[in-house]
C-alpha positions in Angstrom: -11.0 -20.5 -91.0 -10.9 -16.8 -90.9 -10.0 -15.0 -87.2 -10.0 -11.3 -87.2 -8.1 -10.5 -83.7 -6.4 -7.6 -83.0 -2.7 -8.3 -83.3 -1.8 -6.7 -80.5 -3.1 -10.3 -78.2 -1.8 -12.4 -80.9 1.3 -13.9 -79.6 -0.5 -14.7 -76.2 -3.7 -16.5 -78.1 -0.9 -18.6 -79.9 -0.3 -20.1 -76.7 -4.0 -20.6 -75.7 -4.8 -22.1 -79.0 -1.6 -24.7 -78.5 -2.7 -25.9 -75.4 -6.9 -26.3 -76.1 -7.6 -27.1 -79.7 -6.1 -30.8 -81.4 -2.8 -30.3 -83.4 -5.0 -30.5 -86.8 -6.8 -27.4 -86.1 -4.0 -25.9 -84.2 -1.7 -25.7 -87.2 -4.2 -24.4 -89.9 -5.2 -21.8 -86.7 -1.7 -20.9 -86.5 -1.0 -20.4 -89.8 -4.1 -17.7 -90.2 -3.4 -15.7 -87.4 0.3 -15.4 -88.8 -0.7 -14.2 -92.1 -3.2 -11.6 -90.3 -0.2 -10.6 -87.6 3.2 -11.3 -89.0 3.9 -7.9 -90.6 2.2 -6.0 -87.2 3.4 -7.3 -84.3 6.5 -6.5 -84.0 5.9 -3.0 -84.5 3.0 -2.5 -81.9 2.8 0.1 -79.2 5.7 -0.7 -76.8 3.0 -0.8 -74.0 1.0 -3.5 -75.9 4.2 -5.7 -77.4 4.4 -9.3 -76.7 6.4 -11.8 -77.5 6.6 -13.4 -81.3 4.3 -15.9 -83.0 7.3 -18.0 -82.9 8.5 -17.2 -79.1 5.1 -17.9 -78.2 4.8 -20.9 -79.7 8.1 -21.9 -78.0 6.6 -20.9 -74.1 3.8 -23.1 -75.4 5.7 -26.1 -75.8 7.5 -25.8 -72.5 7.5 -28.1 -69.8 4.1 -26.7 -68.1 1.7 -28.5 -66.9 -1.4 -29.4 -69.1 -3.7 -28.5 -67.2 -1.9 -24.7 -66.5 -2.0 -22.0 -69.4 0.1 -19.0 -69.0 -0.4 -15.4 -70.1 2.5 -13.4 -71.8 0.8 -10.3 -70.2 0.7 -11.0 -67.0 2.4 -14.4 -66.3 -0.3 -15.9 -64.2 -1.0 -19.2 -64.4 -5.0 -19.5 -65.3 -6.8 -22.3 -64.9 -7.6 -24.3 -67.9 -11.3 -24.6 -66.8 -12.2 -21.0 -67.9 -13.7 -20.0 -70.9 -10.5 -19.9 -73.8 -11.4 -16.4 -74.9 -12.6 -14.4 -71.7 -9.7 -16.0 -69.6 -7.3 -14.8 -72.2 -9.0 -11.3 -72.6 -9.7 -10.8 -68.9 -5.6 -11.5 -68.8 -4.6 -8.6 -70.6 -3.4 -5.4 -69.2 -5.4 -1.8 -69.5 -3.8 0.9 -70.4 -6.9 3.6 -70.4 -10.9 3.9 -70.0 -11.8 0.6 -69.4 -15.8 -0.7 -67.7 -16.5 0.5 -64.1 -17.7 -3.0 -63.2 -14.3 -4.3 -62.7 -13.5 -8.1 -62.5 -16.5 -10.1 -62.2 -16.4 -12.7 -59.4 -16.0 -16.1 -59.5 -18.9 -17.5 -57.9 -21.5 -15.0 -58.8 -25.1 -14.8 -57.5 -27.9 -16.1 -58.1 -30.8 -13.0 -59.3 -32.9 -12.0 -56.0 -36.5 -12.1 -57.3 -39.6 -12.2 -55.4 -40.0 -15.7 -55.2 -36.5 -15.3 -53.7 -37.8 -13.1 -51.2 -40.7 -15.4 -50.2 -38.9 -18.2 -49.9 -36.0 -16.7 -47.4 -39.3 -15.4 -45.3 -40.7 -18.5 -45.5 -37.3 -20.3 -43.7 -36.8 -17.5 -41.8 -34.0 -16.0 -43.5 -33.4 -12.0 -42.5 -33.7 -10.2 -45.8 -31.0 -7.1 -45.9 -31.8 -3.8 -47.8 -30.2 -1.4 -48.4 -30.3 2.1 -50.5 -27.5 3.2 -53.4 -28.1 6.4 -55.2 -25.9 5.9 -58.0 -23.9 3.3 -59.9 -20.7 3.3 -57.1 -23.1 2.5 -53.7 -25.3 0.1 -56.1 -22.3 -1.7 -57.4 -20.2 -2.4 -53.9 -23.9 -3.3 -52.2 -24.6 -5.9 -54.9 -21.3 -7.0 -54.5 -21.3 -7.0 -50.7 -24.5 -9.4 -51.3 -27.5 -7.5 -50.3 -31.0 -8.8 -51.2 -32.6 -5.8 -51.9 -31.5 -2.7 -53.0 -33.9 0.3 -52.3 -33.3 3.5 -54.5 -34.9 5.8 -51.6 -36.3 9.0 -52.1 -33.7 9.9 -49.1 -31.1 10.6 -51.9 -32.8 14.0 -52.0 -30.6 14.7 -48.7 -27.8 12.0 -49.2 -26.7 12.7 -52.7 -28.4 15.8 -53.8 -27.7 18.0 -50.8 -31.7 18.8 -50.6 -33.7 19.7 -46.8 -35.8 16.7 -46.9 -37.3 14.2 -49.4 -40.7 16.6 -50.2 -38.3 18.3 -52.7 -36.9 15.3 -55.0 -39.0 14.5 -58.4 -39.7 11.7 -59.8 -37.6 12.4 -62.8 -34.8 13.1 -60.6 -35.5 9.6 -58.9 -35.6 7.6 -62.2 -32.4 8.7 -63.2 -30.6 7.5 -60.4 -32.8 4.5 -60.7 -31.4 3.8 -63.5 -27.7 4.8 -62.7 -27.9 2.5 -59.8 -29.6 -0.5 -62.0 -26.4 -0.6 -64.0 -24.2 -1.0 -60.9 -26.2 -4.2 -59.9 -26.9 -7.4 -61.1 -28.0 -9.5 -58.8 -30.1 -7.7 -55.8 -33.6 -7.2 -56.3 -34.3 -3.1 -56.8 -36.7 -0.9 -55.6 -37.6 2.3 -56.5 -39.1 4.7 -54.2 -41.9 6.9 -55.3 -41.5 10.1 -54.4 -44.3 12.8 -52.7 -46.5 13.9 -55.9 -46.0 11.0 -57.7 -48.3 8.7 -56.3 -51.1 10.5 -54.4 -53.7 12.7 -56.2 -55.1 8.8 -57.8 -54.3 5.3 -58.6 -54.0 6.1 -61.9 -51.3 8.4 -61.0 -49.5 6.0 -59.3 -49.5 3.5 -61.6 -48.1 5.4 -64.5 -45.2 6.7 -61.9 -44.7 3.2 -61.0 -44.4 1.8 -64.6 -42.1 4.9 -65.7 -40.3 3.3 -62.5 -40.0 -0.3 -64.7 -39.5 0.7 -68.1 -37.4 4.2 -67.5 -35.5 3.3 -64.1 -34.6 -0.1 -64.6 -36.2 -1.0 -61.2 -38.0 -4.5 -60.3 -40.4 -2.8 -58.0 -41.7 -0.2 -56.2 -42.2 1.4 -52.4 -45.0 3.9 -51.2 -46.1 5.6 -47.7 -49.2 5.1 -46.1 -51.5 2.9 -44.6 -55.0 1.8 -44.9 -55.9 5.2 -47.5 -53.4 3.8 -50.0 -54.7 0.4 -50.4 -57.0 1.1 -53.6 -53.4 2.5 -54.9 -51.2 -0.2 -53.8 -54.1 -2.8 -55.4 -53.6 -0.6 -58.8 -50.1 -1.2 -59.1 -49.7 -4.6 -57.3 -53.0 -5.9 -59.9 -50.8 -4.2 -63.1 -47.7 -6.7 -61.8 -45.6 -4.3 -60.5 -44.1 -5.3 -56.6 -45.2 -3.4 -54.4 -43.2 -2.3 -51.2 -45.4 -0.9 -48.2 -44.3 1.8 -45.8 -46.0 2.4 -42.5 -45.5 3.9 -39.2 -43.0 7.2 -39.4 -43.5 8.1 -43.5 -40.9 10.8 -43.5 -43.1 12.4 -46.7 -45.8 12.8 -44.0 -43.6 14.7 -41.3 -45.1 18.0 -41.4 -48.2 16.2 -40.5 -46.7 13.7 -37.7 -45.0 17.0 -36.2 -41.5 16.1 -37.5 -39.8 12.5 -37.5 -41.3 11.0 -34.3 -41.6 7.5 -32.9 -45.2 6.0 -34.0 -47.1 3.1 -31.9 -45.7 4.6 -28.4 -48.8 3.9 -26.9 -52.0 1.3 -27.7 -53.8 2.8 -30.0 -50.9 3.9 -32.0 -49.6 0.7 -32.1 -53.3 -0.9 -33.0 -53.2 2.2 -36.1 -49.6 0.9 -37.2 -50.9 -2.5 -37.1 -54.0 -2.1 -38.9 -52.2 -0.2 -41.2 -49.8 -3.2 -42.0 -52.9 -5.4 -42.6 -54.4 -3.1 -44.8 -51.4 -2.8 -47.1 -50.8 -6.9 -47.1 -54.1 -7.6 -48.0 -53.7 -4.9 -51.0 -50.9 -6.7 -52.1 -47.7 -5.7 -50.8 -45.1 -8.1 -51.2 -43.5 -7.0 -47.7 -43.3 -3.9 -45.9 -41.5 -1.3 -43.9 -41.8 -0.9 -40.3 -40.1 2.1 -39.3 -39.3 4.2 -36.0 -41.8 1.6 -34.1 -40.9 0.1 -30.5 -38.9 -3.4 -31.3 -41.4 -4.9 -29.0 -44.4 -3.4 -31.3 -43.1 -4.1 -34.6 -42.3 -8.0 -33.5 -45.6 -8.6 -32.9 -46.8 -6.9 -35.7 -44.7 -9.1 -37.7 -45.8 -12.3 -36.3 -49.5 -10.9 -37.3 -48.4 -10.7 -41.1 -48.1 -13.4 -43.9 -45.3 -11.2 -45.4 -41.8 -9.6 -44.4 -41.5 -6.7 -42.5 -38.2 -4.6 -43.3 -37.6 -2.9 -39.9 -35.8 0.2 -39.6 -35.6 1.3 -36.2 -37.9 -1.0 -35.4 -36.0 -3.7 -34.2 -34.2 -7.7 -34.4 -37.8 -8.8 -34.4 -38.7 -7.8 -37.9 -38.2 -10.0 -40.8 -35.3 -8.2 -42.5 -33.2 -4.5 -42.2 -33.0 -1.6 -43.8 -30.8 1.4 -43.7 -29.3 4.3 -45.8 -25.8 3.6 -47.1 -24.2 6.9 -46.6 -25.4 6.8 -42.7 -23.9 3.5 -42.0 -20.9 3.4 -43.8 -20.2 6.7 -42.3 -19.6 9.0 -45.1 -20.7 12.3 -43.7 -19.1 15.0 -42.0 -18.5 15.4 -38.3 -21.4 16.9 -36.7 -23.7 15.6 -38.5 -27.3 14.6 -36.6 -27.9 11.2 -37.0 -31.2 8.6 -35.8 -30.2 6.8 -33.0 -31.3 3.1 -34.9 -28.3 4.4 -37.1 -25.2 1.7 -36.6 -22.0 3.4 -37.8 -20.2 0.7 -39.6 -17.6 2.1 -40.9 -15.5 6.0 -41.4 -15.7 6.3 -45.2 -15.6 10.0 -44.8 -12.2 10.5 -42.6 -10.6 7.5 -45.4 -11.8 10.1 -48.3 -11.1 12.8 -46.6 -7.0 11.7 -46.0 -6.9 10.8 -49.1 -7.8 13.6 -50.8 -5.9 15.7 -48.4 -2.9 13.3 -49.1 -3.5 13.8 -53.2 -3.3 17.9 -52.6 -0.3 17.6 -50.9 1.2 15.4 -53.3 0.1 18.2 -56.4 1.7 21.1 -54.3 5.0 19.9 -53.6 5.3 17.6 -57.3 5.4 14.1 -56.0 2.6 13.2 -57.9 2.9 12.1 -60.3 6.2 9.8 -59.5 7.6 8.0 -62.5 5.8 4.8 -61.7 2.5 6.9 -62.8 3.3 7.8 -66.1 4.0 6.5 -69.3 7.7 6.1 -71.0 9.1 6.8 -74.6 11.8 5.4 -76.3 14.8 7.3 -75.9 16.0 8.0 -79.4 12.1 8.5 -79.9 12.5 11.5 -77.4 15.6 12.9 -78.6 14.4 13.3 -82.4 11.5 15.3 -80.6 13.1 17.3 -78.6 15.4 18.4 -81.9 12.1 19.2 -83.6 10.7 21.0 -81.0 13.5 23.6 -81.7 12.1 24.6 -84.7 7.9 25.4 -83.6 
């Protein structure tokens, strides 16, 4: 048997190995790891020492519970049920650059995928969406257990500090596609084409929408318009690409609609925003966006489709909700205009904002860092430096 671990974790997989492997294989176990750590351990970092082969072999024959291991590093009891070599590795302290993703959780979701989708619509299940721009709004919004996660072409204002979403490439797009597909696992993405990508021909569309798959990392993807996109909405939906519709206010449009107005106010506008929605489902959208249409509009519009509607501003009646991260978590400055279907639920910018303030003040007057915050030496370690300091 031949184990190449780092020494440093030795001692505490001694005790792991004593309490999960028969005493046959535990001895001949034993004995390798101590010919490979014997002559190291005890002269590791002092911020990675642990106890002895020998001391942790003692712990390991304590009076604990079978069913209970312990870790030297942390002394938490861990269940005995967990994987042998990720609950001891997940156990051990960090002491720099370590994976953004953090701990993973316990019970951990199930993958959204279409059929996913279809079957929550099909029970009635709201579907929730909402957009990330990077790998920090994707991550806590797949954590927090959202269905889908749009990449929206609104990160032109949101993230990169742009007038409106006409200015954002799809180049731009596809890198935070892809930024944000690392920070989810489990919610179903969506990447928004952005204005140029997706107009001038199918064809045109297509290839933005499988740059969208293979370069962004994204599942599906989301276009404006009605009934003139359908021939380009069939391209994409026939090539197996998901396709997520978007009609009534298409902010890419708004220099035609005279700015971001309320569409379907009256009759015929409603009867354009319906036939619209018909148009796109029957050229294969999988659901589609209703957005800035009366509630009372958009619920019978939904009851008139065989697939979701994803209302924004448009409405309990719809078959899910979508909105854009930043607005509702509140992370924006004061003053800033906001759509009235916009519910504010949370103050992230006043929390970053104090804390940042806080960190400054703590620079200026030397309170940061506080002992707790750095790292120690050994005395006699310190005082043969400071002697040779002397003498640079």
């Amino acid at each position: 048997m031949s184990l190449k671990l780092n020494c440093k974790f030795s001692a505490t997989f001694f005790i792991f190995l004593k309490k999960n492997i028969p005493p046959k294989n535990y001895q001949m176990a034993s004995r390798t790891l101590q010919r490979h750590c014997a002559a190291v351990v005890p002269q590791v970092h002092p911020m990675y020492r642990l106890p002895s082969a020998a001391a942790a072999t003692t712990l390991a024959q304590s009076s604990c519970a079978p069913s209970r291991l312990l870790c030297s590093s942390t002394r938490q009891p861990l269940s005995a049920s967990q994987p042998l070599f990720s609950a001891w590795k997940s156990q051990q302290k960090r002491y720099s650059s370590h994976s953004p993703m953090g701990t993973p959780p316990v019970n951990a979701r199930k993958k959204v995928t279409i059929g996913t989708l279809r079957a929550m619509y099909k029970r009635g299940e709201p579907i929730t969406m909402i957009t990330a721009h990077d790998f920090p709004s994707a991550h806590v919004a797949d954590a927090a257990g959202m269905d889908i996660i749009l990449v929206g072409d609104s990160l032109a204002m949101v993230a990169m500090g742009m007038e409106d979403t006409s200015e954002v490439l799809l180049e731009e797009m596809i890198v935070h596609c892809r930024s944000v597909a690392r920070g989810s696992k489990s919610s179903f993405i969506i990447g928004d084409l952005p204005m140029g990508s997706y107009e001038i021909a199918p064809a045109q569309a297509l290839e933005s929408a499988i740059r969208y798959i293979k370069e962004g990392r994204a599942h599906g993807v989301k276009l404006e318009g009605g009934k003139e996109m359908a021939p380009t909405i069939e391209k994409i939906a026939t090539a197996g690409i998901p396709v997520l519709g978007h009609v009534g206010l298409t902010p890419q449009r708004m220099n035609s609609l005279g700015g971001f107005r309320v569409q379907g106010k009256t009759s015929s506008g409603a009867m354009k925003v319906l036939e619209d929605a018909l148009a796109v489902q029957e050229a294969g959208c999988f659901a589609v966006v209703l957005e800035a249409v009366p509630a009372e509009v958009a619920a019978l519009i939904t009851q008139k489709l065989s697939i979701p509607t994803i209302g924004i501003g448009a409405g309990n009646g719809c078959s899910g909700q979508v909105l854009v991260q930043i607005d509702m978590t509140g992370n924006y400055p004061p003053g800033r205009f906001i759509p009235k279907f916009v519910k504010r639920y949370g103050d992230v910018w006043s929390e970053s904002f104090k804390a940042i303030e806080t960190y400054r003040d703590e620079v200026k007057s030397r309170q940061f860092p506080a002992p707790e915050y750095t790292y120690p030496i050994a005395k006699e370690e310190l005082e043969v430096f400071t002697e040779a300091v002397q003498d640079v």
